[in-house]
DRENDO-282083 format. One record per residue: residue number from 0; x, y, z of N, C-alpha, C, O in turn; residue in three letters. Coordinates in nm, 3 decimals, always signed. Each point is the difference from the previous one (the first is absolute). Example, Ala and Ser with C-alpha at 12.3 -4.5 7.8 and 13.67 -1.06 7.14 Angstrom:
<nodes>
NODE     i        nu        nv        nw       cau       cav       caw        cu        cv        cw        ou        ov        ow    aa
NODE     0    +1.319    -0.569    +0.780    -0.089    +0.119    +0.000    +0.090    +0.120    +0.000    +0.104    -0.002    +0.066   Ala
NODE     1    -0.139    +0.107    -0.138    +0.082    +0.119    +0.006    -0.077    +0.109    +0.073    +0.051    +0.111    +0.017   Ser
</nodes>
This chain:
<nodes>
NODE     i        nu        nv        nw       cau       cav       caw        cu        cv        cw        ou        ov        ow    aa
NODE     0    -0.118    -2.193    -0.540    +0.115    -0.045    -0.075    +0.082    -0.088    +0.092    +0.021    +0.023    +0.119   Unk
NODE     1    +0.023    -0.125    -0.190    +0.099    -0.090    +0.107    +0.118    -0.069    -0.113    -0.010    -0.065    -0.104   Unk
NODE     2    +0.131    +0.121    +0.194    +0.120    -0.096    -0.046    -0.017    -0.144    -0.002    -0.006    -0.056    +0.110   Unk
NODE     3    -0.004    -0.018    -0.224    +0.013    -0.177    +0.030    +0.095    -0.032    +0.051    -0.029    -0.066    +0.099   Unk
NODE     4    +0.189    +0.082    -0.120    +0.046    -0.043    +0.058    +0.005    -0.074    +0.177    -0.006    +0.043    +0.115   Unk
NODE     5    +0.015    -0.144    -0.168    -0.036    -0.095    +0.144    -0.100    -0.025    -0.003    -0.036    -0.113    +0.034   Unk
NODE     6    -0.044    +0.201    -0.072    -0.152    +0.008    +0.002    -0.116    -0.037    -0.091    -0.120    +0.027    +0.014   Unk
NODE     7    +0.199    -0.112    -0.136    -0.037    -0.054    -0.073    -0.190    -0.031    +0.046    -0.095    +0.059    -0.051   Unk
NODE     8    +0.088    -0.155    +0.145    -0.082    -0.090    +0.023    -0.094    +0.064    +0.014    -0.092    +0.002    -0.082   Unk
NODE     9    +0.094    +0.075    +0.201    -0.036    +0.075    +0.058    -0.116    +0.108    -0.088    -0.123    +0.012    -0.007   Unk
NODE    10    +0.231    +0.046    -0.045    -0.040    +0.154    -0.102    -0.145    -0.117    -0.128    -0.120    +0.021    -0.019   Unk
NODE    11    +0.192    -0.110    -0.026    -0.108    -0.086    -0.056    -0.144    -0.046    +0.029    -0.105    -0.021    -0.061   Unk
NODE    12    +0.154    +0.017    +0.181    -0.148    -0.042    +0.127    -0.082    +0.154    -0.007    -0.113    +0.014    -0.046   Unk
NODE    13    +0.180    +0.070    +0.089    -0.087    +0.089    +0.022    -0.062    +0.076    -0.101    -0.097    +0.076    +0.009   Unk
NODE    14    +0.192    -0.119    -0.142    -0.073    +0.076    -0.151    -0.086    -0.097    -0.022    -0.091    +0.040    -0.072   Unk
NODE    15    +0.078    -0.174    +0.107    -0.105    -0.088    -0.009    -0.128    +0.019    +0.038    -0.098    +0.007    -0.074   Unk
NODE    16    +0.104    +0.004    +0.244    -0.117    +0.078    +0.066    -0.038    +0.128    -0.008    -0.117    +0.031    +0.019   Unk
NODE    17    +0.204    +0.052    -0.046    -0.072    +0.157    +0.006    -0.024    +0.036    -0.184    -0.074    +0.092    -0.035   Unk
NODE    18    +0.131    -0.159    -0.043    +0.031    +0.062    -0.138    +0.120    +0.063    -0.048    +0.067    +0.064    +0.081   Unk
NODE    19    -0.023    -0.074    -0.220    +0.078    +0.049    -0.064    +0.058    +0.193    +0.055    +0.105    +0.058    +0.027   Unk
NODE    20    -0.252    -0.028    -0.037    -0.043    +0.152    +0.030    +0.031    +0.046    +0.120    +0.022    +0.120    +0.021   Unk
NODE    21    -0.019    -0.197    +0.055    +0.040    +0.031    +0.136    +0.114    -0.027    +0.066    +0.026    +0.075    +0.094   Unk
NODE    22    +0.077    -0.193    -0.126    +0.092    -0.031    +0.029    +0.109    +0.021    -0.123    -0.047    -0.028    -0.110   Unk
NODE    23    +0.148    +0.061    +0.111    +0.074    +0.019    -0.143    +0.148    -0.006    +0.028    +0.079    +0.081    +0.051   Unk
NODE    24    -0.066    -0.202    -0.101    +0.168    +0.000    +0.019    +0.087    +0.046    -0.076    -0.003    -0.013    -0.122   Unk
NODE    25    +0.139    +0.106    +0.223    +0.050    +0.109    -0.013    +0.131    -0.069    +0.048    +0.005    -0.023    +0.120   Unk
NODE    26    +0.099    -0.012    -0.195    +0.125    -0.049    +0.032    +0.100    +0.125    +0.000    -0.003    +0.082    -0.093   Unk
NODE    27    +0.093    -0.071    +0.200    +0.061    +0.116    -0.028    +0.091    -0.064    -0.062    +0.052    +0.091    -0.063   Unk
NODE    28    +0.007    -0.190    +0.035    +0.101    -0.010    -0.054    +0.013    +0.074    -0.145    +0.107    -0.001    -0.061   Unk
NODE    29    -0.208    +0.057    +0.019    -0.006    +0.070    -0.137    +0.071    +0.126    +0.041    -0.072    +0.098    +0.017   Unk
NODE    30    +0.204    -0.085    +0.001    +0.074    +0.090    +0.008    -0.054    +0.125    +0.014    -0.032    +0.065    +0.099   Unk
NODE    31    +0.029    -0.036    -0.275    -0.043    +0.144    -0.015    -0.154    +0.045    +0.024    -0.029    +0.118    +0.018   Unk
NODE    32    -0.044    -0.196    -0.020    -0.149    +0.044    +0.091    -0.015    +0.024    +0.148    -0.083    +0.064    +0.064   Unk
NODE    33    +0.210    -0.149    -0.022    +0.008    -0.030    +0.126    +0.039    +0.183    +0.060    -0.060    +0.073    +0.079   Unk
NODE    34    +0.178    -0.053    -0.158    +0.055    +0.109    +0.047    -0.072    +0.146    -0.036    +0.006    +0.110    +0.054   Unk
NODE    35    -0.083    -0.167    -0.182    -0.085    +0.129    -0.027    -0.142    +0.005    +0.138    -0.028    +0.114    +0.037   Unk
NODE    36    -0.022    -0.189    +0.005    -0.105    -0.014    +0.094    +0.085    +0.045    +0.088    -0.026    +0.120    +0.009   Unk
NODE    37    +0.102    -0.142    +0.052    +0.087    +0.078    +0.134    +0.003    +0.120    -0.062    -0.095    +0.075    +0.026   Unk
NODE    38    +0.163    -0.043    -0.089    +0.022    +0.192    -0.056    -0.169    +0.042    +0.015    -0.032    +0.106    +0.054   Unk
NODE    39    -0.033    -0.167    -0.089    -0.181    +0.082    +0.002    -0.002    +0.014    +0.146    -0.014    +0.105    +0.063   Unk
NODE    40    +0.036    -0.281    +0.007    -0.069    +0.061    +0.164    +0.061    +0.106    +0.025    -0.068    +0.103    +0.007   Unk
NODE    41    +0.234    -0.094    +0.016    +0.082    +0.105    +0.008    -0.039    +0.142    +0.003    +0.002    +0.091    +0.083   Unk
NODE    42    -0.047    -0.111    -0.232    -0.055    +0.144    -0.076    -0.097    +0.095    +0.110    +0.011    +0.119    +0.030   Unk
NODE    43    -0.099    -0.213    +0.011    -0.137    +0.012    +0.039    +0.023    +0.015    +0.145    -0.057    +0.102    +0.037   Unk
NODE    44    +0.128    -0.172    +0.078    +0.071    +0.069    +0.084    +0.027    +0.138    +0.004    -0.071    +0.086    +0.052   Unk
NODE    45    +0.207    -0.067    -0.127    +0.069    +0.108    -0.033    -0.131    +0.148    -0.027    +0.016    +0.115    +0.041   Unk
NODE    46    -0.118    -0.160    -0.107    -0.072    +0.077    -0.060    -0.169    +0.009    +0.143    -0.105    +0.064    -0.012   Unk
NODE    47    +0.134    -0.122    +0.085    -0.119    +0.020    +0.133    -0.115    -0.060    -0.065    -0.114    +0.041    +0.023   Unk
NODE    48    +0.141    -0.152    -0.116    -0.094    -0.066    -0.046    -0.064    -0.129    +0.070    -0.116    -0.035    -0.023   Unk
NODE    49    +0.188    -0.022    +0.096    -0.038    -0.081    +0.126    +0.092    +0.019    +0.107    +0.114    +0.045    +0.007   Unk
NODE    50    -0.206    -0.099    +0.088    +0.089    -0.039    +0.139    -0.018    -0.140    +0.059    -0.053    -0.095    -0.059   Unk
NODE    51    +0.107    +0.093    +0.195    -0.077    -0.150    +0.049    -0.054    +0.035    +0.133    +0.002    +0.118    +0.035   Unk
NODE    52    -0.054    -0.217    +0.048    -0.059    +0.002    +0.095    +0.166    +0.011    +0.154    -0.021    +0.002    +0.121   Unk
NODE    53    +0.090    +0.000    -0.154    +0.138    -0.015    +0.093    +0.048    -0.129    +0.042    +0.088    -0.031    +0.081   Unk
NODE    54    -0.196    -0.066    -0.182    +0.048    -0.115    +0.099    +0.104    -0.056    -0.020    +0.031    -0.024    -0.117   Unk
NODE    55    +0.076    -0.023    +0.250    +0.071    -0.003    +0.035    +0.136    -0.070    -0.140    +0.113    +0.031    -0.037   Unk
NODE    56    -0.237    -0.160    -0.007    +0.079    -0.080    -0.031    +0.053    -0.003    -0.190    +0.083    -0.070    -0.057   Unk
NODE    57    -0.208    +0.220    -0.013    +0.074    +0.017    -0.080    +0.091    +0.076    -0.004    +0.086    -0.008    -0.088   Unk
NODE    58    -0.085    +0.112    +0.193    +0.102    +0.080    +0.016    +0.106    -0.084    +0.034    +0.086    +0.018    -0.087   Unk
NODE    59    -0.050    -0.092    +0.161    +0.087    -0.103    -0.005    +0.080    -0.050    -0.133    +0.115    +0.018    -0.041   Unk
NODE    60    -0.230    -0.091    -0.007    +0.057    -0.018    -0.147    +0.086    +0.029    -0.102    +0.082    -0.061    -0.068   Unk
NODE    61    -0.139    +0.205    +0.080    +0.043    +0.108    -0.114    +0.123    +0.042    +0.066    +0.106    -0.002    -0.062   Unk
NODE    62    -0.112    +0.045    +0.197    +0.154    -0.001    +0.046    +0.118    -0.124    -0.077    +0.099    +0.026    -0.068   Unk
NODE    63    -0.145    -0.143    +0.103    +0.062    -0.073    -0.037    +0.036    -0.054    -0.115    +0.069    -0.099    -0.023   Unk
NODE    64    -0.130    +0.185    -0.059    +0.027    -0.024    -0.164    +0.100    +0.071    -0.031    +0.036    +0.093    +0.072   Unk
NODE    65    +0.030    -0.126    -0.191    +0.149    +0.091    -0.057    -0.042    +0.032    -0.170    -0.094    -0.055    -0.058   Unk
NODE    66    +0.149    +0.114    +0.021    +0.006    +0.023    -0.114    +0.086    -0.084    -0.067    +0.112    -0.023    +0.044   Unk
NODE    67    -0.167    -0.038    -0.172    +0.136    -0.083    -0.084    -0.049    +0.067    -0.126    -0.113    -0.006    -0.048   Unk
NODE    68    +0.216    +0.069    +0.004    +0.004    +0.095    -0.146    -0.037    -0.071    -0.107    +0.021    -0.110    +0.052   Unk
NODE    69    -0.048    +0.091    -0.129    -0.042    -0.077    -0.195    +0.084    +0.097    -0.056    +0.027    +0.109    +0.050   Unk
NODE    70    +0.007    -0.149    -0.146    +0.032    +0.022    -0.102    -0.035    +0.091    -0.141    +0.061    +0.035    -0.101   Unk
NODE    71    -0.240    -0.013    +0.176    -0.056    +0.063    -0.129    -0.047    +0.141    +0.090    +0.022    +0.044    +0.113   Unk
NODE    72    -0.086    -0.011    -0.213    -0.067    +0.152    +0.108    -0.185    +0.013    -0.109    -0.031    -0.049    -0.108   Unk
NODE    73    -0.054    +0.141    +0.213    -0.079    +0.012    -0.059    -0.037    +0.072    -0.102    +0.103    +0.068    -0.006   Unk
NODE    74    -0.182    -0.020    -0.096    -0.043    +0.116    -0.150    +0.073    +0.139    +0.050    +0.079    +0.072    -0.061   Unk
NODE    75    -0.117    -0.063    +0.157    +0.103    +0.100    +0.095    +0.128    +0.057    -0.028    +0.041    +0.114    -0.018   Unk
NODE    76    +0.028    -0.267    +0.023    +0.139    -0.024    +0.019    +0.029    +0.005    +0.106    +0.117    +0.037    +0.011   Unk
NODE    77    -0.182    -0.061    +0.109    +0.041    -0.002    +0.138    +0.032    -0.149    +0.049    -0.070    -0.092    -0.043   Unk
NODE    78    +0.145    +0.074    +0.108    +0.056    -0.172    +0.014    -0.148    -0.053    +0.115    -0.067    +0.061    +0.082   Unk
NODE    79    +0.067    -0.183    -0.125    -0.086    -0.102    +0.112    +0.038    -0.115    +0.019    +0.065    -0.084    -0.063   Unk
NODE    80    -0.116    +0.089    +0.162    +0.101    -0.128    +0.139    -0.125    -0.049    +0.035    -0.108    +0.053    -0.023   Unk
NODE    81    +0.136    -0.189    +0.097    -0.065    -0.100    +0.072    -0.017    +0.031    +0.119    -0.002    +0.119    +0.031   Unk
NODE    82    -0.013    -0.214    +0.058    +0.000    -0.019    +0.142    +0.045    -0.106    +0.027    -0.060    -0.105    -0.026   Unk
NODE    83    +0.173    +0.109    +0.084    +0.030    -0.105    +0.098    +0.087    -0.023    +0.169    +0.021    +0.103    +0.064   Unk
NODE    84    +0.017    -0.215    -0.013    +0.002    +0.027    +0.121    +0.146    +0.026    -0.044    +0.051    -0.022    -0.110   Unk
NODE    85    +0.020    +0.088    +0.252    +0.144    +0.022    +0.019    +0.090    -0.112    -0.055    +0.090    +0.021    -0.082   Unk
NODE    86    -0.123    -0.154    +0.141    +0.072    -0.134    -0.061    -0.100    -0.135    -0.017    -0.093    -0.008    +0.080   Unk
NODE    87    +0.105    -0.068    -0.153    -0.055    -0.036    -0.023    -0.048    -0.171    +0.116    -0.091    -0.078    -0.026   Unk
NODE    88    +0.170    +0.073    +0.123    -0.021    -0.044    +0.100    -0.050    +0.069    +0.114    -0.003    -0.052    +0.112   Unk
NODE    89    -0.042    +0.184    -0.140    -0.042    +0.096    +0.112    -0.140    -0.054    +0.085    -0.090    -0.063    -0.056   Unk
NODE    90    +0.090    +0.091    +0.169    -0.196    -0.071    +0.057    -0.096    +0.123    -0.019    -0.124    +0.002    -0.001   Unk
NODE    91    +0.228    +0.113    -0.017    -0.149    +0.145    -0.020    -0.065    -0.045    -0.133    +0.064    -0.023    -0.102   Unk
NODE    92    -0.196    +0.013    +0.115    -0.121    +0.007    -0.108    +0.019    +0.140    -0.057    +0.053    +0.104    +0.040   Unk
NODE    93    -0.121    -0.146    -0.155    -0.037    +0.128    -0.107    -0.095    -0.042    -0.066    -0.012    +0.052    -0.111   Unk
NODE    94    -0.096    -0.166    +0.154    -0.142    -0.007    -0.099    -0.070    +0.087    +0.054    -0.032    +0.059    -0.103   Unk
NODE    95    -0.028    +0.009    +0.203    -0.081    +0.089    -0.041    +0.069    +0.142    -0.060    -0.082    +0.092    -0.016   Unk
NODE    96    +0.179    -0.071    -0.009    +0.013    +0.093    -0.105    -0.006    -0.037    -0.140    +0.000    +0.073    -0.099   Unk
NODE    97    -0.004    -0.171    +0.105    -0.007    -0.098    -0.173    -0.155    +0.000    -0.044    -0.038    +0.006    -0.117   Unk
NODE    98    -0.062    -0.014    +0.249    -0.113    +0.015    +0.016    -0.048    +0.136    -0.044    -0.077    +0.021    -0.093   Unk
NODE    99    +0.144    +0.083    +0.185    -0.071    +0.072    -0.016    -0.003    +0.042    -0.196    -0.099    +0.005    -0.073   Unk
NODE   100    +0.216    +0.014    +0.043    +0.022    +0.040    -0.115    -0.099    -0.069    -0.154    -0.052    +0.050    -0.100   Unk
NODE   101    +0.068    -0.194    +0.157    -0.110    -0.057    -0.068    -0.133    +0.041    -0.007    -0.071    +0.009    -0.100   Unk
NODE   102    +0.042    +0.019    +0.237    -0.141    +0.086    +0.010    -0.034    +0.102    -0.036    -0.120    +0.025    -0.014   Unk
NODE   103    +0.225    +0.071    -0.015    +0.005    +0.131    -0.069    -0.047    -0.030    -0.148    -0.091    +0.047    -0.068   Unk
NODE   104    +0.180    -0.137    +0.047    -0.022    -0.067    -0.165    -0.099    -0.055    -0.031    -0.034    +0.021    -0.116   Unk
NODE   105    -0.055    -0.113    +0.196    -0.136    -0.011    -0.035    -0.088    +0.103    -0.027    -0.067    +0.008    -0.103   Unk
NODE   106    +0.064    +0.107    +0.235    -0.061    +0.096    -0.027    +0.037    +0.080    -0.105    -0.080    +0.092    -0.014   Unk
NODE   107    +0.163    -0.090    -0.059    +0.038    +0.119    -0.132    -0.101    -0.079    -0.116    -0.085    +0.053    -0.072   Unk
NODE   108    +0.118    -0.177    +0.077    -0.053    -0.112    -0.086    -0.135    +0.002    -0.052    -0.051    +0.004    -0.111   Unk
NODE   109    -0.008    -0.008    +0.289    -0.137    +0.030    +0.036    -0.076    +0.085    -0.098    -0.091    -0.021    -0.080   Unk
NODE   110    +0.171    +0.138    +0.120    -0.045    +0.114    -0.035    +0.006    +0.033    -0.134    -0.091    +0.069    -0.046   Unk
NODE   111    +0.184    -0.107    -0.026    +0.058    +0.026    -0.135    -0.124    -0.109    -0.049    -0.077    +0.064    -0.072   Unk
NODE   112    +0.046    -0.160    +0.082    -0.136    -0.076    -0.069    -0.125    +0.065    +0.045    -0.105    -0.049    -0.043   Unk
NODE   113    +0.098    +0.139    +0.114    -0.121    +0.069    +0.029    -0.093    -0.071    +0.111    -0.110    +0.033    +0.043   Unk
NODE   114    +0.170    -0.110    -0.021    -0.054    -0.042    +0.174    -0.005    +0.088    +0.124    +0.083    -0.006    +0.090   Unk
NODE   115    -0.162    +0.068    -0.093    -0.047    +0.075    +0.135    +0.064    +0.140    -0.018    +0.055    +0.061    +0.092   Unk
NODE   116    -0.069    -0.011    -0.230    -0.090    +0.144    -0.043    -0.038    +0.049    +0.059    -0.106    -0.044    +0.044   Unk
NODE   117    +0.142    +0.140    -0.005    -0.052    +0.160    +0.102    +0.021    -0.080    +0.140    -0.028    +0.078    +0.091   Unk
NODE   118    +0.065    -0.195    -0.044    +0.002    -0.037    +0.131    +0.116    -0.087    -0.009    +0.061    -0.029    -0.102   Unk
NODE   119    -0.029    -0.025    +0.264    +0.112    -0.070    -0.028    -0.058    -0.160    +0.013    -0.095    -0.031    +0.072   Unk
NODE   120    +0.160    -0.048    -0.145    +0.008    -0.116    +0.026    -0.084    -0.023    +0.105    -0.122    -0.011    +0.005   Unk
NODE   121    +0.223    +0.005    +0.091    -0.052    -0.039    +0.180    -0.118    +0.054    +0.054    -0.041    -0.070    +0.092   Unk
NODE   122    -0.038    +0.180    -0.116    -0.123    +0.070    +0.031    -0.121    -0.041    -0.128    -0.115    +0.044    +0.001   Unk
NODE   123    +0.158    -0.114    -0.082    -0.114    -0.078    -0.108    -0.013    -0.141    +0.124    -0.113    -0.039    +0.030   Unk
NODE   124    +0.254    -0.035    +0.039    -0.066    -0.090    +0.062    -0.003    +0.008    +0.152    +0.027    -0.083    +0.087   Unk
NODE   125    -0.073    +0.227    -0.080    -0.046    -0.008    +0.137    +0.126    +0.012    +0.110    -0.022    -0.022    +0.119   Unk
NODE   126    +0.151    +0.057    -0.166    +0.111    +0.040    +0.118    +0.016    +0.135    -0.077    -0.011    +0.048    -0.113   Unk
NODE   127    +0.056    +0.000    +0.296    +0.074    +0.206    +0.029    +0.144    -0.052    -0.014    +0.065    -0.070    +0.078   Unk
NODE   128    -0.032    +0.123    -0.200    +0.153    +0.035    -0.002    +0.018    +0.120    +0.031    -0.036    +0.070    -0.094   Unk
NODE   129    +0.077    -0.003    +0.187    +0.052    +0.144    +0.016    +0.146    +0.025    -0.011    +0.045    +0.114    +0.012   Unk
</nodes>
């Protein structure tokens, strides 16, 4: 999944060469998907459903992300928020937490179309996610 923004060209090129199926653009600007895909990675955290490898620089990230509240909440009724930096001239990054979350969201996606049934994704092509 990849945000176009900026990335217009880019994200085009690579759904060109790899396929529709493989590349899929994912704008967060869609508010409420945006914020519902964060509440899942969240979820799934919270729930010892993934981890990461420690590296340095998404932990970084995610430090450096803030919460910005919406307006709506989820079936729940529990409120969901975005991610963003402290100010908006700030130099701390927060794409790989934008990343990771996206990646969470492919994989639900994945899975919910029945792509890699009884296995995960990543071990149909040959990578150890542990």
């Amino acid at each position: 999944y990849a945000d176009p923004a900026r990335w217009e060209t880019q994200v085009a090129e690579w759904a060109n060469r790899h396929g529709d199926d493989h590349v899929v653009s994912w704008p967060t600007r869609a508010l409420r998907k945006t914020a519902e895909a964060i509440q899942a990675y969240t979820n799934a955290v919270m729930a010892g459903e993934l981890s990461h490898s420690g590296d340095v620089r998404l932990t970084r990230h995610m430090g450096n992300a803030v919460r910005l509240p919406m307006n709506f909440v989820d079936d729940n009724g529990r409120p969901l928020w975005l991610l963003q930096k402290e100010r908006p001239d700030s130099l701390h990054k927060i794409d790989a937490a934008y990343a990771a979350f996206l990646s969470w969201r492919a994989r639900l996606d994945a899975l919910e179309a029945g792509i890699g049934e009884g296995r995960s994704v990543y071990e149909e092509r040959g990578i150890l996610v542990l």
